[in-house]
C-alpha positions as CSV (number, residue, x, y, z in Angstrom):
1,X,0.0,0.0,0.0
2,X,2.8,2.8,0.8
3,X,5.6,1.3,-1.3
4,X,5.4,3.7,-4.2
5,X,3.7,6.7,-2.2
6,X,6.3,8.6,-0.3
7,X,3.7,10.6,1.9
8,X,2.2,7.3,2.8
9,X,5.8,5.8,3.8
10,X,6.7,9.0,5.7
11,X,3.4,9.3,7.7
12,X,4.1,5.2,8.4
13,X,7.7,5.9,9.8
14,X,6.9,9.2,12.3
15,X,4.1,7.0,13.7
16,X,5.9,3.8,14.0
17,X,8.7,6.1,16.0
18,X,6.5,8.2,17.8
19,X,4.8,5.2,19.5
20,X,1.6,7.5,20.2
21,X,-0.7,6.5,17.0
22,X,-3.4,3.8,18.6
23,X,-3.8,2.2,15.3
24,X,-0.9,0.3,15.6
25,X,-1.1,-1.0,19.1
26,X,0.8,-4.0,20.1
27,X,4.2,-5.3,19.5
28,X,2.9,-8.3,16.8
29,X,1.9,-5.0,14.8
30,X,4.8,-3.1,15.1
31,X,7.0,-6.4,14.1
32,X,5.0,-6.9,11.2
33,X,5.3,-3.2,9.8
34,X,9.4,-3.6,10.0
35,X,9.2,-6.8,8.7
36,X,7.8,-5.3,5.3
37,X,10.8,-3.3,5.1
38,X,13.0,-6.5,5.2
39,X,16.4,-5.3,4.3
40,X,16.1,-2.0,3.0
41,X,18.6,-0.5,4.6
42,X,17.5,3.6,4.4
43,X,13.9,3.2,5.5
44,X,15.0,1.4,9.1
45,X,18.0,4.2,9.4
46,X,15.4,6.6,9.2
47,X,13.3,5.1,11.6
48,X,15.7,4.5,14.4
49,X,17.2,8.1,13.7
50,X,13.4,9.7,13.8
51,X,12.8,7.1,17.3
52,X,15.9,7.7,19.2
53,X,15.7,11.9,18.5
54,X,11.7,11.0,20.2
55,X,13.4,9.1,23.1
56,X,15.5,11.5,24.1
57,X,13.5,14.4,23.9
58,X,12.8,15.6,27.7
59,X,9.5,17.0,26.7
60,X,8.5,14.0,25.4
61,X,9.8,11.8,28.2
62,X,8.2,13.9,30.7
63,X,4.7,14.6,29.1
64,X,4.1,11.5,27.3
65,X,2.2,8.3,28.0
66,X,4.2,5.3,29.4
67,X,2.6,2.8,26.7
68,X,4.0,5.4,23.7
69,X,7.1,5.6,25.5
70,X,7.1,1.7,25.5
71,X,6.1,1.5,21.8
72,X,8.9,3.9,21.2
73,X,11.5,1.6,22.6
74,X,10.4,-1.5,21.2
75,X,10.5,-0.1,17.8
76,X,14.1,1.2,18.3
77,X,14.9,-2.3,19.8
78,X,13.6,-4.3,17.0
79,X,15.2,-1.5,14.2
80,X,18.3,-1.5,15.6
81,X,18.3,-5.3,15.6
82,X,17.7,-5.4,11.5
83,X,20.2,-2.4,11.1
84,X,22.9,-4.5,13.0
85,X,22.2,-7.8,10.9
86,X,22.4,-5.6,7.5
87,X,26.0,-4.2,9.0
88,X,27.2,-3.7,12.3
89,X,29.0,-0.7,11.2
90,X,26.0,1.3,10.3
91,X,25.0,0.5,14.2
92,X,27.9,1.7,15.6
93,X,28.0,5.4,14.2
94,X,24.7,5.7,15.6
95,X,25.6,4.9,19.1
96,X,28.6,7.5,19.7
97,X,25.9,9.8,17.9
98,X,25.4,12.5,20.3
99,X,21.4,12.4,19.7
100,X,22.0,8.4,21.1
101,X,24.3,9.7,24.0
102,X,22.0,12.9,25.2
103,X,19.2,10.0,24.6
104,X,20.3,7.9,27.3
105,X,21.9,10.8,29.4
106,X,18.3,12.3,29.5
107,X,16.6,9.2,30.2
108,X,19.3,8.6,33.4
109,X,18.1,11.7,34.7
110,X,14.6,11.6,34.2
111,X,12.3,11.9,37.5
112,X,10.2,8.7,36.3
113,X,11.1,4.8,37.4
114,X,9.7,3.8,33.9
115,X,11.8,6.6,31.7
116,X,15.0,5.5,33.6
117,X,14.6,1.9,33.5
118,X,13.7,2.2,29.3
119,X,16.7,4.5,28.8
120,X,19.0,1.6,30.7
121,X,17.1,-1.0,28.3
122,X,18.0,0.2,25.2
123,X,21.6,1.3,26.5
124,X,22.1,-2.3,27.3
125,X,20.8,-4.1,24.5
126,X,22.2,-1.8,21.7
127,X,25.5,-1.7,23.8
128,X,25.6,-5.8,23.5
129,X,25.1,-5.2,19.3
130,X,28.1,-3.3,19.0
131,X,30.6,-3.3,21.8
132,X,33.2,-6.1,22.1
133,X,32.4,-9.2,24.9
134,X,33.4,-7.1,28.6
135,X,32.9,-4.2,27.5
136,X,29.4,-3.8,27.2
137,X,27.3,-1.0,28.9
138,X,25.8,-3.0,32.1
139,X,23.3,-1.4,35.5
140,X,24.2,-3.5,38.3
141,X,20.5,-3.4,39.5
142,X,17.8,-5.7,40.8
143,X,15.2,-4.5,37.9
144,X,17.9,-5.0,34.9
145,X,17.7,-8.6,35.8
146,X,13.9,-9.4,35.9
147,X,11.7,-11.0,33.5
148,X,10.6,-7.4,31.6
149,X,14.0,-6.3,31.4
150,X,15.3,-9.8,29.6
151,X,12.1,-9.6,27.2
152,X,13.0,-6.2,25.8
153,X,16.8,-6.8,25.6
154,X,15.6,-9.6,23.6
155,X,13.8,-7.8,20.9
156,X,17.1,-7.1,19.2
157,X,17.6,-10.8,18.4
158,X,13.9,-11.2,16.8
159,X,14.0,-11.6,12.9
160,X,10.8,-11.8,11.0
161,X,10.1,-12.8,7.3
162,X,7.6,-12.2,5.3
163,X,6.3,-15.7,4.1
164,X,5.5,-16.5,0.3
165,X,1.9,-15.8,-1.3
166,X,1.9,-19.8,-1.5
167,X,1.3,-19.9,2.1
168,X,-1.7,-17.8,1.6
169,X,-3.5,-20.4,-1.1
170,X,-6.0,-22.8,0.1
171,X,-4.5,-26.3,-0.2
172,X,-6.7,-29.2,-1.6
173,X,-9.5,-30.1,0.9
174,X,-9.2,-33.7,2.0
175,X,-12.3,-35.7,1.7
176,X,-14.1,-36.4,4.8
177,X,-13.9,-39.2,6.0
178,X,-17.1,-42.1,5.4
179,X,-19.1,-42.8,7.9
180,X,-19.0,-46.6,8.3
181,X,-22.3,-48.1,6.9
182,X,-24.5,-49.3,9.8
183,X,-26.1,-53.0,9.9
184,X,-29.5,-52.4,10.0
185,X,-31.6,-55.3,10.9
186,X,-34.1,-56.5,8.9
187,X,-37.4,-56.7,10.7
188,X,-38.7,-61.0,10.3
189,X,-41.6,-61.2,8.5
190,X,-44.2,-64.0,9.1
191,X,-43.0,-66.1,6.3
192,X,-39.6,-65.8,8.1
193,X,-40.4,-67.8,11.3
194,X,-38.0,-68.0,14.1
195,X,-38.2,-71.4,15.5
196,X,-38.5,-71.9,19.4
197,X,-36.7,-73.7,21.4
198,X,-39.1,-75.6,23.7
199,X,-38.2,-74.5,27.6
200,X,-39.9,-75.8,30.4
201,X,-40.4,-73.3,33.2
202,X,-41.2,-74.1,36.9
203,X,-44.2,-71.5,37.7
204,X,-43.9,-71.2,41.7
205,X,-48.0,-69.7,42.5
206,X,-47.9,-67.7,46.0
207,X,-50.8,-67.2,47.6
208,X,-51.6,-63.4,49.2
209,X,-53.4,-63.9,52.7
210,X,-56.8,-61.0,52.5
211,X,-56.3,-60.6,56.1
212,X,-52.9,-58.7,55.6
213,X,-54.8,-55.0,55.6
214,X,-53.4,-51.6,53.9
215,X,-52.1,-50.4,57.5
216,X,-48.7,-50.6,55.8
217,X,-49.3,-48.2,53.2
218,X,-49.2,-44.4,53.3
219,X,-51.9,-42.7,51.3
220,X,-50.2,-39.1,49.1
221,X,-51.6,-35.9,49.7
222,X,-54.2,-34.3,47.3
223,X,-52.1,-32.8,44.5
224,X,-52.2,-29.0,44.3
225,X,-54.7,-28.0,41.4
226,X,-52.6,-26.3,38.1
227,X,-52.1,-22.2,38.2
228,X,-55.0,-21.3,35.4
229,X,-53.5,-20.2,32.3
230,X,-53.9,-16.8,30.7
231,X,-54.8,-18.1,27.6
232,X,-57.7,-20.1,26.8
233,X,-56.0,-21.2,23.3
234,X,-53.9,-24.3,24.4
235,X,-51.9,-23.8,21.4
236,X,-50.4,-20.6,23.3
237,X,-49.2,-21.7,25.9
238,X,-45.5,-21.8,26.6
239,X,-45.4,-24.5,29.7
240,X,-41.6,-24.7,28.8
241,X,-40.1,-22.7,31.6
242,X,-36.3,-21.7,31.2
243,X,-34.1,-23.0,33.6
244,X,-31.5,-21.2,35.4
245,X,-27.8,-21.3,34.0
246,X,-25.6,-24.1,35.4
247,X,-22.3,-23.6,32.7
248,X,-20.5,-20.4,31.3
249,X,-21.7,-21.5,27.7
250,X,-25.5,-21.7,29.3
251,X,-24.9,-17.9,30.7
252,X,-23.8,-16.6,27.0
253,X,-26.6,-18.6,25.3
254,X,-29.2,-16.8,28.0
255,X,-27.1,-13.5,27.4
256,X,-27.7,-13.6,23.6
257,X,-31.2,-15.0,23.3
258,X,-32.4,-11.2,23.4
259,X,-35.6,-12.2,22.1
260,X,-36.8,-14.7,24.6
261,X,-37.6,-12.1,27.8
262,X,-37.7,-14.6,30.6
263,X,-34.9,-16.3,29.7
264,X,-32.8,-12.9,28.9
265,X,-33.4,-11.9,32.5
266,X,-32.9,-14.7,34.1
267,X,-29.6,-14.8,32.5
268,X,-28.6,-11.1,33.7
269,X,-29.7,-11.5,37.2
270,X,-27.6,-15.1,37.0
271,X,-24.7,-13.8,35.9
272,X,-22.8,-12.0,39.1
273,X,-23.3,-15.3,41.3
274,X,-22.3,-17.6,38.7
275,X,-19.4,-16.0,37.5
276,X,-18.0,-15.7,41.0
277,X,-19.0,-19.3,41.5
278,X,-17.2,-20.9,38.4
279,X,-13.8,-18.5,39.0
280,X,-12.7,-20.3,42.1
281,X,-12.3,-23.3,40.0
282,X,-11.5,-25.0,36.8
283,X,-11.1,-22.7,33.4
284,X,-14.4,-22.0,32.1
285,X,-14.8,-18.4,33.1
286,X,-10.9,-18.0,32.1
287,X,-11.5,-19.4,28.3
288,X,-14.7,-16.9,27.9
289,X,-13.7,-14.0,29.9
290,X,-13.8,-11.8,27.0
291,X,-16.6,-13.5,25.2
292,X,-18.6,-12.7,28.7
293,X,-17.2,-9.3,28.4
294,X,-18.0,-8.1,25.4
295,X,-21.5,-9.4,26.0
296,X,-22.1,-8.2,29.0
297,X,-21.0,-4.4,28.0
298,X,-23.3,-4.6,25.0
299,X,-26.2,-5.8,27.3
300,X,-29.3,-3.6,26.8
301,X,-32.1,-3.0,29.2
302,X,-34.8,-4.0,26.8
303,X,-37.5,-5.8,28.8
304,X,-36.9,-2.8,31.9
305,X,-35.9,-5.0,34.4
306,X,-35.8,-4.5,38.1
307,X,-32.2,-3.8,39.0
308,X,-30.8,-4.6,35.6
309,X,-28.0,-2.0,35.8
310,X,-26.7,-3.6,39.2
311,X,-27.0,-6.3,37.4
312,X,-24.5,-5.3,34.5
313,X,-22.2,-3.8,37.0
314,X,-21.8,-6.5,39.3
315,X,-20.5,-9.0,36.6
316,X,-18.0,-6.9,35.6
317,X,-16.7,-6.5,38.6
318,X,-17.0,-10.2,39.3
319,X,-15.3,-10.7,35.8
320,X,-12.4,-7.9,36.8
321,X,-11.7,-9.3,40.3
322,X,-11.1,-12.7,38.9
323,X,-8.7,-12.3,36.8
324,X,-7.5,-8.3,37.0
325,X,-4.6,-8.5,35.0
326,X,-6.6,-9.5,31.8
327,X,-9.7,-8.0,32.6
328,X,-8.7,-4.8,33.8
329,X,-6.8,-3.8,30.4
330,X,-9.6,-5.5,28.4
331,X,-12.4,-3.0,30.1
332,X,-9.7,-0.2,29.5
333,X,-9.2,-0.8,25.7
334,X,-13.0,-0.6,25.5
335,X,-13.6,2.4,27.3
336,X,-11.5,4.5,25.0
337,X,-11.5,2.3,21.9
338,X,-15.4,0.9,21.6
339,X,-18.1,2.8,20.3
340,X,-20.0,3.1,23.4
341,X,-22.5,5.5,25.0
342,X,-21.8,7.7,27.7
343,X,-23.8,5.0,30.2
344,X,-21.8,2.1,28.9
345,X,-18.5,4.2,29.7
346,X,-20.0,5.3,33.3
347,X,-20.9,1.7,34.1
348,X,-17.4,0.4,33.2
349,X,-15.4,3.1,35.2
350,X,-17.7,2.4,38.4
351,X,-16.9,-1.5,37.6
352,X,-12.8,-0.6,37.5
353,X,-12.9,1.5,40.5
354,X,-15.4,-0.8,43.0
355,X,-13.1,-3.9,41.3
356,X,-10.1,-2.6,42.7
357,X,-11.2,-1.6,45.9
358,X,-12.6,-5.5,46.4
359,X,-9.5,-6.2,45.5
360,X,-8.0,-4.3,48.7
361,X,-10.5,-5.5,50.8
362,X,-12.8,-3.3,51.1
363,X,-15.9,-4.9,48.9
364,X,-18.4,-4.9,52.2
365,X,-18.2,-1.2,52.8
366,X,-18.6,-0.2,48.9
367,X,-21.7,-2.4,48.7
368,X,-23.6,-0.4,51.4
369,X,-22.4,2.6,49.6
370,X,-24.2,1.5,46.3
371,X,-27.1,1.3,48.4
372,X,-27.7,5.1,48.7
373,X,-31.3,7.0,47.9
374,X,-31.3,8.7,44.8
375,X,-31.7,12.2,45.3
376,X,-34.5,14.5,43.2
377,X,-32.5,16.8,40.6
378,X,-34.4,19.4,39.2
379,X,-32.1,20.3,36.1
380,X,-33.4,20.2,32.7
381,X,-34.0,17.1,31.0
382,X,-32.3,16.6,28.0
383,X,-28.9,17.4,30.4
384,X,-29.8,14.3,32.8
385,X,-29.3,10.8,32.2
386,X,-32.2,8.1,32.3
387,X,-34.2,7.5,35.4
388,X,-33.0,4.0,35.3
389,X,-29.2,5.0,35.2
390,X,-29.4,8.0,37.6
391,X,-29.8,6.7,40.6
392,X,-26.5,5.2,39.8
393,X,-24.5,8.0,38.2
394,X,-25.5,11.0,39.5
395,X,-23.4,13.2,40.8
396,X,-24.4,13.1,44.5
397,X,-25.3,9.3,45.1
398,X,-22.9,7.8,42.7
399,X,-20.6,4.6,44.6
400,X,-17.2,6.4,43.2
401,X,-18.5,10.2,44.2
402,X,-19.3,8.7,47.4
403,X,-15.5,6.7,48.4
404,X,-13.9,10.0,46.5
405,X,-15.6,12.1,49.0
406,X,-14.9,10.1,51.7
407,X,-11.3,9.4,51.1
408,X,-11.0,13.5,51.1
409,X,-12.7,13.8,54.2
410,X,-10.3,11.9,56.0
411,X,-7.5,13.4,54.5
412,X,-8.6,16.9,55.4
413,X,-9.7,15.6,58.9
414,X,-6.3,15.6,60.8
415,X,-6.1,19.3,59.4
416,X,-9.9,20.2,61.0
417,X,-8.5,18.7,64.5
418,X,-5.0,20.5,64.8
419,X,-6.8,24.3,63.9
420,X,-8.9,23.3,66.8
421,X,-6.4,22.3,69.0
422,X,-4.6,25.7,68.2
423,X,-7.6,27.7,68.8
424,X,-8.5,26.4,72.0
425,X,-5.0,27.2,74.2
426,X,-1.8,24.8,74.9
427,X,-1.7,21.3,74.9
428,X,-0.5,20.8,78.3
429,X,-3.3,22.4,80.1
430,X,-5.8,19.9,78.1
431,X,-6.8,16.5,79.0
432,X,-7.4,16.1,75.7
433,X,-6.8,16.8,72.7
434,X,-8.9,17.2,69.5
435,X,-6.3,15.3,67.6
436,X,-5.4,12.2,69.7
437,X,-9.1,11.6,68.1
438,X,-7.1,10.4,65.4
439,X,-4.6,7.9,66.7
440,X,-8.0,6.3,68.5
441,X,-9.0,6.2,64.7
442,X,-5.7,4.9,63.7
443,X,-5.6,2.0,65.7
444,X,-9.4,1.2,64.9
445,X,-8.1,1.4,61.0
446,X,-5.5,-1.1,61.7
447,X,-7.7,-3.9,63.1
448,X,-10.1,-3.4,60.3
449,X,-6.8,-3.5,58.1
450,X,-5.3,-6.5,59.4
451,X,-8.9,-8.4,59.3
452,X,-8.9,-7.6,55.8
453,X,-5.4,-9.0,55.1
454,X,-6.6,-12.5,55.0
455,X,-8.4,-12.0,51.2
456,X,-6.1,-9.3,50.0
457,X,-3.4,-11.2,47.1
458,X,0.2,-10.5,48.2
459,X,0.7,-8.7,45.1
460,X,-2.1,-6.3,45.5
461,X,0.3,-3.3,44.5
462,X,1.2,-4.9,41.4
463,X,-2.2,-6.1,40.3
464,X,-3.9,-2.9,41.2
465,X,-0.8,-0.4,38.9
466,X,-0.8,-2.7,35.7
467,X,-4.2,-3.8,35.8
468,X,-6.1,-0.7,36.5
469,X,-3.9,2.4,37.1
470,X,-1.7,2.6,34.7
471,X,-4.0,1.5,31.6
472,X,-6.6,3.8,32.8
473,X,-3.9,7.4,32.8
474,X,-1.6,6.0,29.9
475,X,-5.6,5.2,27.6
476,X,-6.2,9.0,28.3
477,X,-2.8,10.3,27.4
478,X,-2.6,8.3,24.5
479,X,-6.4,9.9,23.7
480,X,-5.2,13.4,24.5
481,X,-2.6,13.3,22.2
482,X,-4.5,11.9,19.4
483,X,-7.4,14.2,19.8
484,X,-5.2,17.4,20.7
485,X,-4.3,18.6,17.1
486,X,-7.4,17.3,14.8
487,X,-11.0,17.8,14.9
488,X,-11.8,14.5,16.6
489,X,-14.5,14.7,19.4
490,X,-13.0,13.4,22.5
491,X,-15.6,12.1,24.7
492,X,-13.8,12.1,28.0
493,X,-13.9,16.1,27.7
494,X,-17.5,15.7,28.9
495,X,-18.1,16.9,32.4
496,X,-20.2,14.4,33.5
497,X,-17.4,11.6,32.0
498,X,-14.6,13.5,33.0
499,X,-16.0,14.1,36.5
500,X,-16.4,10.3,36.7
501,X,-13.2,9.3,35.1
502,X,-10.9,11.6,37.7
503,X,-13.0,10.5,40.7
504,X,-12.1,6.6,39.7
505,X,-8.2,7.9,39.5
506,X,-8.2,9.2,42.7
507,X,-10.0,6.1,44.3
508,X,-7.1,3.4,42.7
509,X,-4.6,5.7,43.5
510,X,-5.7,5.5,47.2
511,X,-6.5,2.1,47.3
512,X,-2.5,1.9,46.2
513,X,-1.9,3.8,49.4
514,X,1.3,5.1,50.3
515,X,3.0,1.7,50.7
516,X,3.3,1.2,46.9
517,X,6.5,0.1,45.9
518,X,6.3,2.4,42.6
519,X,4.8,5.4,44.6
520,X,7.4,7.6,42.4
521,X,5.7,6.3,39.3
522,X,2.4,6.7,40.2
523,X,3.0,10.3,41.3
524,X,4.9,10.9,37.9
525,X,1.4,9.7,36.0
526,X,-1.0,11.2,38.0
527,X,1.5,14.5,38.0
528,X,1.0,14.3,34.0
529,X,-2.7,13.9,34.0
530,X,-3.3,16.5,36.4
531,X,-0.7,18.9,34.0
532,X,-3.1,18.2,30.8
533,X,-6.1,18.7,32.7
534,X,-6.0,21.6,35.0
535,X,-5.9,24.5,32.2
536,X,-8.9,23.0,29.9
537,X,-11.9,25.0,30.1
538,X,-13.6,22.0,31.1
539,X,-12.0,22.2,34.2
540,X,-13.6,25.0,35.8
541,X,-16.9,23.3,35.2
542,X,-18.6,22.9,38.5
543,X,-19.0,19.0,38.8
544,X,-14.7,18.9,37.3
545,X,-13.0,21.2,39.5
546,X,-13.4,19.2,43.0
547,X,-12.1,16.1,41.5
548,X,-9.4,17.9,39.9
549,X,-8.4,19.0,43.8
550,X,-9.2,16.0,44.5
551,X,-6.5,13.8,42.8
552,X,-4.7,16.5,43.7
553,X,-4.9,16.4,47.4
554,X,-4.6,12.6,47.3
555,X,-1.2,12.6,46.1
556,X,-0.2,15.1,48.5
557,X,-1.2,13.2,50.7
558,X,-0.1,9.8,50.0
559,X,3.9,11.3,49.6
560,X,3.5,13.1,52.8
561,X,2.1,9.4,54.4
562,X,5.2,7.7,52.6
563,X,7.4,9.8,55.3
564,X,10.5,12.5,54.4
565,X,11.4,10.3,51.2
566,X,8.1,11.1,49.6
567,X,7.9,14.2,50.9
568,X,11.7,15.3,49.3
569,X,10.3,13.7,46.1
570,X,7.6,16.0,46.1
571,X,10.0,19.2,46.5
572,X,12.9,18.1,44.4
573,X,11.8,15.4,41.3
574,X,8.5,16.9,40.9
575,X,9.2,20.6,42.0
576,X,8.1,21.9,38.8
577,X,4.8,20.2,38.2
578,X,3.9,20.8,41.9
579,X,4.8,24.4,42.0
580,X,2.9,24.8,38.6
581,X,-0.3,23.0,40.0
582,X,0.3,25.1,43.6
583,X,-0.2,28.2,41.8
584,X,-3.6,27.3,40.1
585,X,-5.3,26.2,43.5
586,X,-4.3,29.2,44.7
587,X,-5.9,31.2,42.0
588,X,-9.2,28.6,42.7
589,X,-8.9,29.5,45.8
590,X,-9.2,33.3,45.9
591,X,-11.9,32.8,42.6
592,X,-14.0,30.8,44.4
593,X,-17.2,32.0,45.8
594,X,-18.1,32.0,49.2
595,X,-20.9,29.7,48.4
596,X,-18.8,27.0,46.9
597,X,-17.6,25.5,50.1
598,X,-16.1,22.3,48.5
599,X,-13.6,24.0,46.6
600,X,-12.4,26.3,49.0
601,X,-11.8,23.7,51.4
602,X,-10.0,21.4,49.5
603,X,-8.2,24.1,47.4
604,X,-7.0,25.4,50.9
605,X,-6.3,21.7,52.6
606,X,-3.4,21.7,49.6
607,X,-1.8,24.5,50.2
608,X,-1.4,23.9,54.1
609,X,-0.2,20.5,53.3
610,X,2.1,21.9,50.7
611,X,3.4,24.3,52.9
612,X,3.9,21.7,55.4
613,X,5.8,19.5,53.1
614,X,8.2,22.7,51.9
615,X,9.1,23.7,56.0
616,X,9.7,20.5,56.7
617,X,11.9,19.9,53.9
618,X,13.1,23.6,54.8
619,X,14.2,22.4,58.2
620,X,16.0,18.6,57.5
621,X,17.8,21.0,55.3
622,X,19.0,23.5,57.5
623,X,18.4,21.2,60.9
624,X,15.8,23.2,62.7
625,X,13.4,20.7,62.9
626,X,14.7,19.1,65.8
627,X,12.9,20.3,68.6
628,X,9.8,19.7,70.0
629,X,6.3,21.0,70.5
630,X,3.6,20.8,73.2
């Protein structure tokens, strides 16, 4: 298709070094495009030029999505691989390049995990192409020697042909095989007589005594007469009632069989149980995950059935929490990628955020939180969703709105107690304080925690960052980007999806909790979301600006629980982002009405916190922080 069209070709190359077009996701894709170019030997220079000038760029490494920074390396991987099998000495000009050594120097030095730990990737594995045996470029770390690092220096080493149109032709079918003919036999017909053999048989008679009486015998109860039927044509009359799903395959068969009502619901209000039920063991939910999936997201509510969107929602969590690694990404993909409606999109972010907080533990409390009264909304109605769907997604009684809120309130709540503490005279003339309220709540917290322990997975960080957080924030990036400079509609920009989308961010991120092994990383995305969001005009929408402050507050918060490591983080690595988003809340801050309580208080919760985090910082620097208080 682009061989003899030059634009074509060109457009080809800056997206395959780019790594941002989401047309060519996946790494079979981006194998198969260089394959095409075999061994032509100027189209793959240019690439890997055009992909290592990308790689190193600092804007790009610090404003870009992690899965187009991961693209970006696998195609200079697999191109510099083909270059260094064509000649290694057109490889080796390009790694004492200074674009290839400011590439790597930049990607050392970069505040993220991920950018550093790419950068050391491809400094390894193009080192190995070209450098002699002991003299290769080599990080003495813990991460360079794990299973991700091994499968990217590999990429180098993988060589793809393109096979022969022959392999494309049909080959002659094979006949079937014959069924074997069966013996029938033939039925005897009375000219066809069978003779007997003559048997003699002993007939024993028993005789019954009439005075043995019926004592012996229970008599059955008078059988309940038949429900009447509603039609008086017999002919009409369905008595074939379906049965309720026992198998996976039974469960899609009820799913699909839209035109049979009973057996449609009975299959939707089936499904949560039985999915849970056939995920503890064997495979069945495992080999039609997505099949169950895709229907279940394309269910519609076409008979109006009594809880049918609790329903919907509650298999895909019972699909996510099974298996969160697969399921997780899958519901992702289709958030961003599917042509859905704004529902479907609100139904799958509730599912991803109450998924990972069962996950964590915490599934009891988020089921009485689903069980909230809907409250009347008076606004016009072509701007509110169905009556069926808002109880559910409204703004006020929503299951995410409610946990975001929470989680806020308890961040802002150590913050309430020490003001009143201050106002109400010394410490030591108190016998008690407003704050030791919160270590009576901290220690109540930790019981809960550790009773939760037993059914959280020991790699609940891990499950919770690659299955939820990090394809949720690098999907939007990637969406940004793509929607940025064309006249594409990006339906995230809505408020009410937006709104919804940010308050589902915040939750995972504080479900990760300040434990997180990759707290850095998760800072550095949710940093980079907050940096594309916070100058849209759609973020001084009413319903967008408190989840904004939000996220905001959150990972404040979570650095300042990680102790002075996350707290220096904040104040060195991230200084620039931080002071940038510091200087918008304060202008929300002194903009905000009177009336709009919610904003002010969270806009000013952030900056006390921030200006905690910068004297404390302040004072390990210059040591005076070590005294003491009363």
């Amino acid at each position: 298709m682009v061989r003899d069209r030059d634009f074509l070709r060109a457009q080809l190359n800056e997206w395959l070094a780019s790594g941002l077009e989401v047309n060519i996701g996946g790494i079979d894709f981006r194998r198969a495009l260089l394959a095409s170019y075999g061994n032509q030997q100027e189209p793959l220079l240019e690439i890997l030029g055009k992909a290592l000038e990308i790689f190193g760029d600092k804007l790009y490494i610090k404003h870009t999505p992690t899965s187009g920074q991961e693209a970006n390396t696998q195609v200079i991987l697999l191109a510099a691989g083909y270059v260094c099998r064509l000649s290694t000495d057109l490889l080796r000009p390009i790694t004492q390049s200074g674009t290839y050594l400011n590439a790597i120097s930049n990607r050392i030095a970069a505040s993220s995990p991920r950018a550093r730990f790419l950068g050391m990737v491809v400094g390894m594995s193009l080192s190995k192409l070209v450098d002699l045996p002991g003299k290769e470029m080599k990080f003495d770390i813990e991460e360079m020697e794990g299973e991700e690092a091994k499968w990217y220096m590999s990429l180098p080493n993988v060589e793809d042909g393109i096979g022969s149109i022959d392999d494309l032709k049909h080959r002659d079918p094979q006949p079937a095989p014959k069924m074997p003919k069966r013996h029938v036999s033939k039925v005897l017909t009375n000219k066809q007589q069978v003779p007997s053999q003559a048997t003699s048989k002993n007939l024993s008679i028993e005789e019954i005594s009439e005075e043995s009486g019926d004592d012996d015998f229970l008599p059955y109860e008078k059988p309940d007469t038949d429900p009447s039927d509603s039609e008086d044509d017999p002919t009409l009359i369905n008595r074939s009632k379906p049965s309720a799903p026992v198998y996976i395959r039974d469960l899609l068969a009820c799913l699909r069989d839209t035109d049979n009502a009973e057996r449609y619901n009975l299959g939707i209000s089936t499904a949560p149980i039985l999915i849970r039920r056939k995920a503890s063991f064997g495979t069945e939910v495992a080999e039609n995950s997505k099949a169950l999936a895709l229907t279940i997201t394309s269910l519609q509510d076409k008979y109006n059935l009594p809880k049918f969107q609790e329903y919907q929602l509650q298999s895909k969590i019972a699909l996510m929490v099974a298996y969160p690694l697969t399921m997780g990404p899958w519901f992702v993909y289709a958030l961003f990628n599917a042509d859905l409606s704004q529902s479907q999109r609100s139904t799958i972010l509730v599912a991803l955020g109450l998924s990972a907080r069962e996950l964590a533990g915490f599934g009891k409390e988020d089921a009485e939180s689903m069980g909230l009264s809907a409250v009347a909304n008076s606004s016009f109605p072509s701007k509110r969703l169905p009556s069926s769907l808002e109880a559910i997604y409204s703004n006020g009684t929503n299951p995410i709105g409610a946990l975001s809120k929470k989680l806020s309130q308890a961040t802002l709540q150590p913050l309430a107690l020490h003001a009143a503490d201050s106002l109400t005279g010394p410490n030591a003339l108190k016998v008690r304080t407003f704050s030791s309220r919160i270590e009576v709540e901290k220690k109540r917290q930790m019981k809960e925690q550790q009773r939760r322990q037993k059914g959280i997975p020991g790699d609940l960080h891990k499950i919770l960052s690659n299955g939820f957080y990090f394809p949720l924030t690098n999907a939007f990036g990637t969406t940004m980007n793509s929607t940025s400079s064309s006249s594409v509609h990006n339906p995230f920009l809505i408020p009410q999806l937006l709104h919804l989308f940010i308050q589902t961010v915040t939750l995972i991120l504080s479900t990760l909790g300040p434990n997180a092994v990759n707290l850095a990383t998760l800072t550095n995305e949710a940093l980079a979301l907050l940096m594309a969001l916070h100058n849209l005009p759609v973020a001084t929408e009413p319903t967008v600006l408190p989840t904004i402050l939000s996220l905001f507050l959150a990972v404040v918060d979570l650095n300042m629980s990680a102790g002075s490591i996350g707290e220096e983080k904040l104040v060195t690595e991230f200084v620039t982002e931080v002071m940038e988003m510091r200087e918008w809340v304060d202008g929300v801050f002194e903009r905000a009405s009177k009336e709009d309580e919610e904003v002010r208080i969270l806009a000013a919760g952030i900056m006390v916190k921030l200006g905690v985090v910068t004297d404390r910082y302040q004072g390990r620097l210059l040591g005076t922080n070590l005294g003491f208080e009363y």
